[in-house]
N, C-alpha and C positions, 0 to 999 in steps of 0.2 A: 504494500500500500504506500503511494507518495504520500509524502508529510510536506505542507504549506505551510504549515502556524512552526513558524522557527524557535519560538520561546519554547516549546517543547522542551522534555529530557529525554534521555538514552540510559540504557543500562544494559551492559554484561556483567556476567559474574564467569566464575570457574570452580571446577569440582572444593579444592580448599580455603575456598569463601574470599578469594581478592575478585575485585571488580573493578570495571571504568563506569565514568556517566560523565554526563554534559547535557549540555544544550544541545538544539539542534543548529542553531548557529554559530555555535562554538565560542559564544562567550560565557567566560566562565560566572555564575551567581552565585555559586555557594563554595564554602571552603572544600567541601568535602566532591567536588567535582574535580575528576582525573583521569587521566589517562590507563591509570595504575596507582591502585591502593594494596597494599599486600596487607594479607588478612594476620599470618604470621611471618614478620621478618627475622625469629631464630629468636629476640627477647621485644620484652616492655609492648606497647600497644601498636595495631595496625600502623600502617606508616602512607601518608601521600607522597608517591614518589615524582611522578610525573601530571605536570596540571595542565601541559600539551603539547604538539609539535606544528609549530607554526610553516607554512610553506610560502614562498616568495619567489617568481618567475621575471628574470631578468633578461629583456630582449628585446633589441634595437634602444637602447637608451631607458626605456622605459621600466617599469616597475609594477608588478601585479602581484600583490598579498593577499593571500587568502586567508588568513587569520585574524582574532576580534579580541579586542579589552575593553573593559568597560573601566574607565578612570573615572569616575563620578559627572564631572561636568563634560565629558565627551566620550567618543567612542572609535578606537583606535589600531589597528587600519579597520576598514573596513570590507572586509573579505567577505560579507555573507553578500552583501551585491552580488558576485558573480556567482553564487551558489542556487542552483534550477531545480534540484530535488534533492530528495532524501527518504529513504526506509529503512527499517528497523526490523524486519524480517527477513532473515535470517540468522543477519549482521548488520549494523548500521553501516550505510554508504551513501557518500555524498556525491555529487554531481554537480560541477562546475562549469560556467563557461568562461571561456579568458580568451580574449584575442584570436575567434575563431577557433580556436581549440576546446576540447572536451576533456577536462581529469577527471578522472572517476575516483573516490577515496574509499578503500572498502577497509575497516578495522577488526579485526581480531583480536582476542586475551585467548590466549590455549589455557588448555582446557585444564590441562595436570601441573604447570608449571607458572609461577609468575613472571611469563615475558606476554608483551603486546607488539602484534606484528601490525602494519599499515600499509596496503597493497595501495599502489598508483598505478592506471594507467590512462596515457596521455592518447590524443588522437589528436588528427588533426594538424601534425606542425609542419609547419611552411618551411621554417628557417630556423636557424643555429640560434640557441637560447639555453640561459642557464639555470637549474630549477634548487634551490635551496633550503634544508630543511635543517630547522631551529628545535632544537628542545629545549623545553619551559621548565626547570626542574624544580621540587620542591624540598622533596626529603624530609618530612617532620612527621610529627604523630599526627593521626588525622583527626582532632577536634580543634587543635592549635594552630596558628599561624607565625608565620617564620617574618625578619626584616632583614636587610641587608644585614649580610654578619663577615667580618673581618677573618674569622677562622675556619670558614669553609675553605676544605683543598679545590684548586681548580683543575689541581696538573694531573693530564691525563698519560694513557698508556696503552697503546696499538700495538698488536698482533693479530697477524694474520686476518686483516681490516678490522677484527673488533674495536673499539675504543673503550676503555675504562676508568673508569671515575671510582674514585669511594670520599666522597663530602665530606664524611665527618667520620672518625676511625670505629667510631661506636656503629655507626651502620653499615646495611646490607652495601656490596661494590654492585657497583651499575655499568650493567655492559650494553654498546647502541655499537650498530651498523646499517651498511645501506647493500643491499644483494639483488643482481640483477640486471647493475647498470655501474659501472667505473663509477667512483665517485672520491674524494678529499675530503678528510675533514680541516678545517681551520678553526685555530681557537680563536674566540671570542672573551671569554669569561666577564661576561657583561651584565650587571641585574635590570631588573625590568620593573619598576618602582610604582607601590599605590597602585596595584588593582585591585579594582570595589569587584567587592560579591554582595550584589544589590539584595539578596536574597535574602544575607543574612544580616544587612542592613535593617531589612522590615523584619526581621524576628526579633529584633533588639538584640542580636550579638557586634562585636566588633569585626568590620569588612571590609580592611585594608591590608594587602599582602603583599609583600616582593618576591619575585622569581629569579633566579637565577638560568643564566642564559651560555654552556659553557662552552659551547662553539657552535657550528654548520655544518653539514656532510652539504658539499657544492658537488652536483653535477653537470655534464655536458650534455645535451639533448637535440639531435640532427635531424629524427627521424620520429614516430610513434615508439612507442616504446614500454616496455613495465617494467617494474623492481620496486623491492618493498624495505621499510623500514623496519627496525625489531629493536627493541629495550627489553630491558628485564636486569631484575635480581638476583634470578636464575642463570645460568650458565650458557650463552645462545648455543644448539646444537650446531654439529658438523653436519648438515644433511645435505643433498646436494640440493645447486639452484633449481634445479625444477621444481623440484619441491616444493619451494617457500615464496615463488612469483606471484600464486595464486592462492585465493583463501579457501581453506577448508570447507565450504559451506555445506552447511544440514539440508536433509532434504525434508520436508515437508508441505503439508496442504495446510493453511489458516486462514479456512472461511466460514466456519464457524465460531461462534463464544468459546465452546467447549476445545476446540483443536488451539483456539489463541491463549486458553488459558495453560489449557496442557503446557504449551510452547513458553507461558512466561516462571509454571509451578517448577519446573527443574532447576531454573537460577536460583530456588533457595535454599537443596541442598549440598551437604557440605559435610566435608570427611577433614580430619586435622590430617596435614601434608606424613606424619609415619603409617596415617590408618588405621589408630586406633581408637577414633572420637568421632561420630556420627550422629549430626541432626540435621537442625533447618534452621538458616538464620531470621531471623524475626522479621527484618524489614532492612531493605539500603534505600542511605546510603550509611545511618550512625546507630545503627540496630546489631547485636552482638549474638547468639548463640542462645538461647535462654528456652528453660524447661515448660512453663505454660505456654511460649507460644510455638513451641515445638510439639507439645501434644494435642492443642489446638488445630493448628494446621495438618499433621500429621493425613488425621483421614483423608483429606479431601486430596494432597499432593499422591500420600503411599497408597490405602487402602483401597479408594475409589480406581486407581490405576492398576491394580493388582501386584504391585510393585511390594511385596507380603516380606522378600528379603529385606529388601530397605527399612521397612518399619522394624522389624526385628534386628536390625544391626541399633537403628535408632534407640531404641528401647533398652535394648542391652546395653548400649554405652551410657543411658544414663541410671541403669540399674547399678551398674559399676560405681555410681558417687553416692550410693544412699550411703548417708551419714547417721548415725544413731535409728535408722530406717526411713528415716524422709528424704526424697527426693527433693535435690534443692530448686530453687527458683530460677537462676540463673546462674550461667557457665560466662567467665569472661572470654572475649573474643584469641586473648592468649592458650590457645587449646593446652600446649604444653605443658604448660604450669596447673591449669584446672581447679584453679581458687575456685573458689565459692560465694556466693552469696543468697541467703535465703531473707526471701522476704515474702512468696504471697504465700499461702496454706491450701486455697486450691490446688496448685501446681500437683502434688500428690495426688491427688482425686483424681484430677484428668490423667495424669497418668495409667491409672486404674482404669479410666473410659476406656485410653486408648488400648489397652488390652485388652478389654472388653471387646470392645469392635474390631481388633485384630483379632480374638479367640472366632469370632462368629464366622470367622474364612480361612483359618490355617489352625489346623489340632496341634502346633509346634506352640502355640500360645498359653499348653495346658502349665510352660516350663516358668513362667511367669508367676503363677498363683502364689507360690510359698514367699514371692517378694512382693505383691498384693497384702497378702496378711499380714508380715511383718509392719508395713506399713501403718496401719491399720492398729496393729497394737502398739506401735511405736509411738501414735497419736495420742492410745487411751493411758498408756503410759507417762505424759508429760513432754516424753522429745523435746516438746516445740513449748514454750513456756506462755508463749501469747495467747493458748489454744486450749481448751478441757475440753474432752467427750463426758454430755451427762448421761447421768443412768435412764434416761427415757431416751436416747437415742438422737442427742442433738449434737451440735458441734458448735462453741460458745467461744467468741472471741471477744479475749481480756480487752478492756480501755488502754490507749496509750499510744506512743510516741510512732505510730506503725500505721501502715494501710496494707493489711495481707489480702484485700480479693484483688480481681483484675481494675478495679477500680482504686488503684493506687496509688494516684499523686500526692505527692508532701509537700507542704510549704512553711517553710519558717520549723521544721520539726514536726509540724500536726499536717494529720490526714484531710485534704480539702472537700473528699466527700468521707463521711464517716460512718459506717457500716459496721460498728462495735457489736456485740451480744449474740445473734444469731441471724446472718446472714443469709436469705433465701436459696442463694445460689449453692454456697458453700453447703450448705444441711439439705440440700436436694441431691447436690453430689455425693456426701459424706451416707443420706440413706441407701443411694442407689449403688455404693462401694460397697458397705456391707451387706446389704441382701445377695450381690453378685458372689462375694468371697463366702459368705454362707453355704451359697447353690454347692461352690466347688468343695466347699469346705466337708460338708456332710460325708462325702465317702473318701477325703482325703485325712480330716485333720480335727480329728473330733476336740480336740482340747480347745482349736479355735471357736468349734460350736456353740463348746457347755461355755466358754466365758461370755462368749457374743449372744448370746441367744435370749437373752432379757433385754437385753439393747435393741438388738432387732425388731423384737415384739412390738416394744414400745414408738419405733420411729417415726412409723405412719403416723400415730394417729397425734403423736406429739407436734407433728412437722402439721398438720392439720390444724391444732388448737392455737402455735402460737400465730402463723401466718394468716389462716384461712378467713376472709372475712364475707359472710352473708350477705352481709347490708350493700358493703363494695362493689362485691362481685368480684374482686379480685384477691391477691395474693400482696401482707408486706413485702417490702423491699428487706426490711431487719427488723430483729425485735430485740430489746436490751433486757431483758429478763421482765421489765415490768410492763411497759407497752411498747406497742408495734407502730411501726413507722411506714404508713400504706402511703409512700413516696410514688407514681409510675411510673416504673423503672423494666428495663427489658429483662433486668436480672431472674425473676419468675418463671420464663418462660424457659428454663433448665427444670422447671419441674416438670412438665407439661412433656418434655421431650427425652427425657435417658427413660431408659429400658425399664427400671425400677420405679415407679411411683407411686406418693399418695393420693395424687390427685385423681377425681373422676372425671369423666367425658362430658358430665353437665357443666361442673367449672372451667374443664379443660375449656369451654366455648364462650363461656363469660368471661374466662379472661383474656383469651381472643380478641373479644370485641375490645374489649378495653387496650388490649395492647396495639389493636390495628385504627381506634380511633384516633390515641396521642401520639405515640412512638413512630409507624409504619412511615418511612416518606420511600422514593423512588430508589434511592440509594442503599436501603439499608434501615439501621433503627436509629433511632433520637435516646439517647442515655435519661431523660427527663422529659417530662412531659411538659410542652409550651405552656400549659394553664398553671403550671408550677411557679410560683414568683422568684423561684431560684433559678429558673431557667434561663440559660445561657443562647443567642442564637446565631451567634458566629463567632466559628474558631479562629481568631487574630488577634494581632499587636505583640506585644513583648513575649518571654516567657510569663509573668504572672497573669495577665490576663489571657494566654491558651492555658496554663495550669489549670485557672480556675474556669475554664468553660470545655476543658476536655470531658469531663463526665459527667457538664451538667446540661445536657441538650445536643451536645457533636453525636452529628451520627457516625454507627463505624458499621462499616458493611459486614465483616463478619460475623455480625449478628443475625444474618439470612437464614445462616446457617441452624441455629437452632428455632428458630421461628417457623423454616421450612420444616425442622421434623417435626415439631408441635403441633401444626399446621396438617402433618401426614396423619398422625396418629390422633388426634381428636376427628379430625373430618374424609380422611382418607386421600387418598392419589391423585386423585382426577380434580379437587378443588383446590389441595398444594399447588400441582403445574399452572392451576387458570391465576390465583394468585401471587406466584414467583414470577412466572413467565414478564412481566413490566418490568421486575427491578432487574432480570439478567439482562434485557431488551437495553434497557436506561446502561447500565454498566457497560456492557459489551460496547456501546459507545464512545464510553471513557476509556473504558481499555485502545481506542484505534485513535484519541483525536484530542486527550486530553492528558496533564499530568506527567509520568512516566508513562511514557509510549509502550503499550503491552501490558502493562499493570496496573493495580487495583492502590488508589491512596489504601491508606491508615484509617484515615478521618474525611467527611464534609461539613458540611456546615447545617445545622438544623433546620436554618431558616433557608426558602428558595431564594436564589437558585440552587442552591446546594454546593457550593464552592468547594473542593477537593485542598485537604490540607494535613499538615502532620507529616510523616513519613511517607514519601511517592508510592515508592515500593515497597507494599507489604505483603506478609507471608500468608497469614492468613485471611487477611482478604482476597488475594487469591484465592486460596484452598478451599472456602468455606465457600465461594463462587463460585469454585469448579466443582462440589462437592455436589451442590443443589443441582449446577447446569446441569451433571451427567444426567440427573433424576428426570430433569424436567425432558432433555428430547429423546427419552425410550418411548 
């Protein structure tokens, strides 16, 4: 598909989670836009290595650049002028016109290693000209920004045409070539000063950054011609030139929702570069590895694809960090090291779904259960101090300084939605973990039964008394031990939908209406409901004002996902597809024309038009996307 709206983004990734993105006109908005970000550079946090490679065609006197900066009060060269197309399927490639000539710019990230190759080829030359390509280097951790700095190395080192850089001794060496076509390099070592990342201007971060510029590969061009550029951290291969003139491209059909989702769900996973750390990254471009939204996503990327290995590597490597038996919250992007950090208390639960829903299609699921339990009693045990299971089968979380569901933002120390005592969500998962681990339980592990088995009893009808309200029709959002908090929140509708519940098919439809009169927009759900005076209806401005309107009205699409099986199981099949069928319609939109090209935001905005914001590319927006779509065109 050509792309015309240039403000657009781009995004690849590779099997161990480095990625490029940009613009589609290649000025760069945000910090974390690159050429190459390496996920693990061997220590400390991802790194932006390369933020572009500028090209410049010199001939008959004249000067033609195709590359862009945005310096705040201008914009410098201006290269997207001659730029005529662009798509993002298969690979992104641009298409140029310059003086009667055609360049074609097709990019690649391989797939197993951190280099980026950049296939040119020119058409069209009349006459002897010489075509120059600049690299924009950065070299810093990718949340931070770099300034001109006095003890970067410049001095490079060629063999056998590679040329090699290492900036600064603490980091990865940087090898660039040009194959394909004779070419020099000459040094430069030149910075490139004050460019705005307008982007992260309006988020209220600081977006002013210097590049370093540390020579040109200049060639001579007579004729048509190709040869491609290649960087990397990694080591560039010996392969031969035929090889590397032309890009690897995938083959595929994407004309449907479901085939372009397919196409965007593989970019999120991610294996650690020795192989022995397997998930899904949450969302790019500044989203890391992390256990809820790894088993969030999980069905909709592995299970709906039958992809039954992958979830099972997934699983197991995060059964590998249960720490006093919890499954922690999030894995930092440093796979190596494998710190930890626990903060939500669902994360566990869904974990449990996800085996759940992988046991219903591979008997290899049955090897999970004994770390299900453990779980499980590691909860009623204490583990997690935030957290008590009571004796009627609830899940009670303590007051304080913490936000454990997925509605998590902290400010200033305190949780800015606060869902303390008994959480809808959480005590809907927490019932439908136990009845599930019971099922297995009875002919596996009867010590599990006789302890759980008063708890069990009790869950239903508990999870019924403190939530369920008559008069409402619906379900609280939490209840603190004394009253209940019947906020409209989407959070409910995980009763309505796992496998185990208390709820019946009369409420199941009352609270339907209710969820599909506030919440439902085209996008996705609304976290609050408008008639709410808390509610928020657009996600913008600094960090404090999206803090505070991420959960109080943003809609986040992957809440389709449970609303579509609620949806299934109170009313059945045929009224699901009539009512999903608009919001994939509306997305499958946004996936071709908005946003990150191919992908599903994070977040929109509650109020229409529904402005897409937050994270471009997320994971499980995707997944839970594709999860529905497959349902809906059987």
């Amino acid at each position: 598909m050509e792309i015309t709206d240039f403000s657009r983004e781009w995004l690849e990734t590779n099997r161990i989670g480095s990625f490029a993105m940009g613009s589609v006109d290649r000025i760069p908005r945000r910090k974390y836009h690159s050429l190459l970000t390496v996920r693990e550079p061997g220590h400390g946090e991802p790194l932006n290595i390369l933020l572009g490679v500028g090209e410049h065609i010199e001939k008959d006197d004249r000067l033609f650049m195709l590359s862009s900066f945005d310096f705040g009060d201008r914009t410098e060269p201006k290269g997207f002028q001659h730029l005529r197309s662009f798509s993002f399927r298969p690979m992104p490639r641009w298409i140029y016109e310059v003086d009667g000539m055609t360049l074609e710019r097709t990019f690649e990230l391989d797939y197993e290693k951190d280099i980026i190759r950049i296939f040119y080829q020119i058409r069209g030359v009349r006459a002897p000209m010489t075509v120059a390509l600049r690299p924009f280097m950065l070299c810093r951790p990718w949340h931070k920004l770099t300034s001109e700095n006095p003890f970067l190395n410049g001095a490079s080192r060629e063999v056998n045409g590679i040329v090699s850089f290492r900036f600064y001794d603490s980091l990865p060496e940087v090898q660039m070539r040009v194959v394909g076509q004779k070419s020099e390099f000459a040094t430069r070592g030149q910075w490139v000063k004050s460019i705005f990342y307008r982007t992260e201007h309006e988020r209220g971060y600081p977006a002013l950054e210097d590049s370093y510029v540390p020579g040109e590969f200049r060639l001579r061009v007579e004729q048509d011609c190709s040869f491609v550029f290649e960087l990397g951290t990694d080591a560039l291969p010996a392969e031969s030139v035929e090889a590397r003139t032309a890009p690897r491209r995938s083959v595929g059909q994407w004309e449907t929702v479901v085939e372009k989702l397919e196409w965007a769900a593989e970019k999120y996973l991610v294996s650690s570069k020795a192989g022995d750390f397997h998930s899904i990254i949450a969302g790019f471009p500044w989203f890391g590895s992390w256990g809820r939204d790894a088993f969030i996503a999980l069905p909709g990327i592995c299970l709906e694809s039958d992809d039954l290995n992958r979830a099972d590597a997934i699983l197991r490597s995060y059964g590998d960090l249960i720490i006093e038996g919890l499954v922690k919250q999030g894995i930092v992007a440093d796979f190596p090291e494998k710190n930890l950090i626990m903060t939500g208390i669902d994360t566990p639960l869904l974990y449990i779904r996800a085996v759940q829903l992988l046991r219903e299609q591979a008997p290899f699921a049955t090897d999970f259960m004994p770390t299900v339990c453990r779980i499980l009693n590691a909860l009623r045990s204490g583990a997690d101090k935030r957290v008590r299971v009571t004796d009627d089968g609830g899940l009670f979380l303590q007051p304080g300084p913490w936000a454990v569901t997925w509605m998590d933002v902290l400010w200033n120390g305190q949780p800015v939605t606060p869902r303390t005592g008994f959480a809808v969500d959480i005590n809907a998962l927490f019932l439908n973990a136990v009845k599930f681990a019971m099922d297995w339980a009875r002919a596996h592990d009867p010590t599990f039964v006789r302890e759980w088995a008063s708890i069990a009893e009790k869950a239903e009808g508990s999870f019924l008394k403190r939530f369920w309200s008559d008069q409402f029709g619906f379900l609280a959002d939490s209840h603190d031990g004394q009253q209940a908090d019947f906020s409209v929140r989407p959070n409910q509708l995980w009763a309505l939908a796992l496998p185990y519940s208390a709820v019946s098919r009369e409420m199941g439809t009352r609270i339907l209406e209710k969820v599909e009169s506030d919440l439902v927009t085209p996008v996705g759900l609304r976290t609050l409901s408008p008639k709410d005076p808390r509610y928020v209806g657009r996600y913008a401005g600094g960090p404090h004002q999206r803090d505070h309107a991420y959960h109080q009205g943003t809609v986040w699409p992957w809440l389709i996902g449970i609303y579509a099986d609620a949806v299934l199981k109170v009313h059945g099949e045929s009224k699901m597809k009539k009512k999903i069928h608009p919001l994939i319609e509306r997305l499958g939109n946004h996936l071709d024309t908005e946003g990150c090209l191919g992908h599903v935001a994070e977040v929109f905005d509650g109020d229409e038009p529904h402005e897409s914001g937050g994270t471009p590319a997320q994971a499980w927006s995707v997944s839970e996307l594709l999860r529905v779509a497959r349902r809906v065109s059987k």
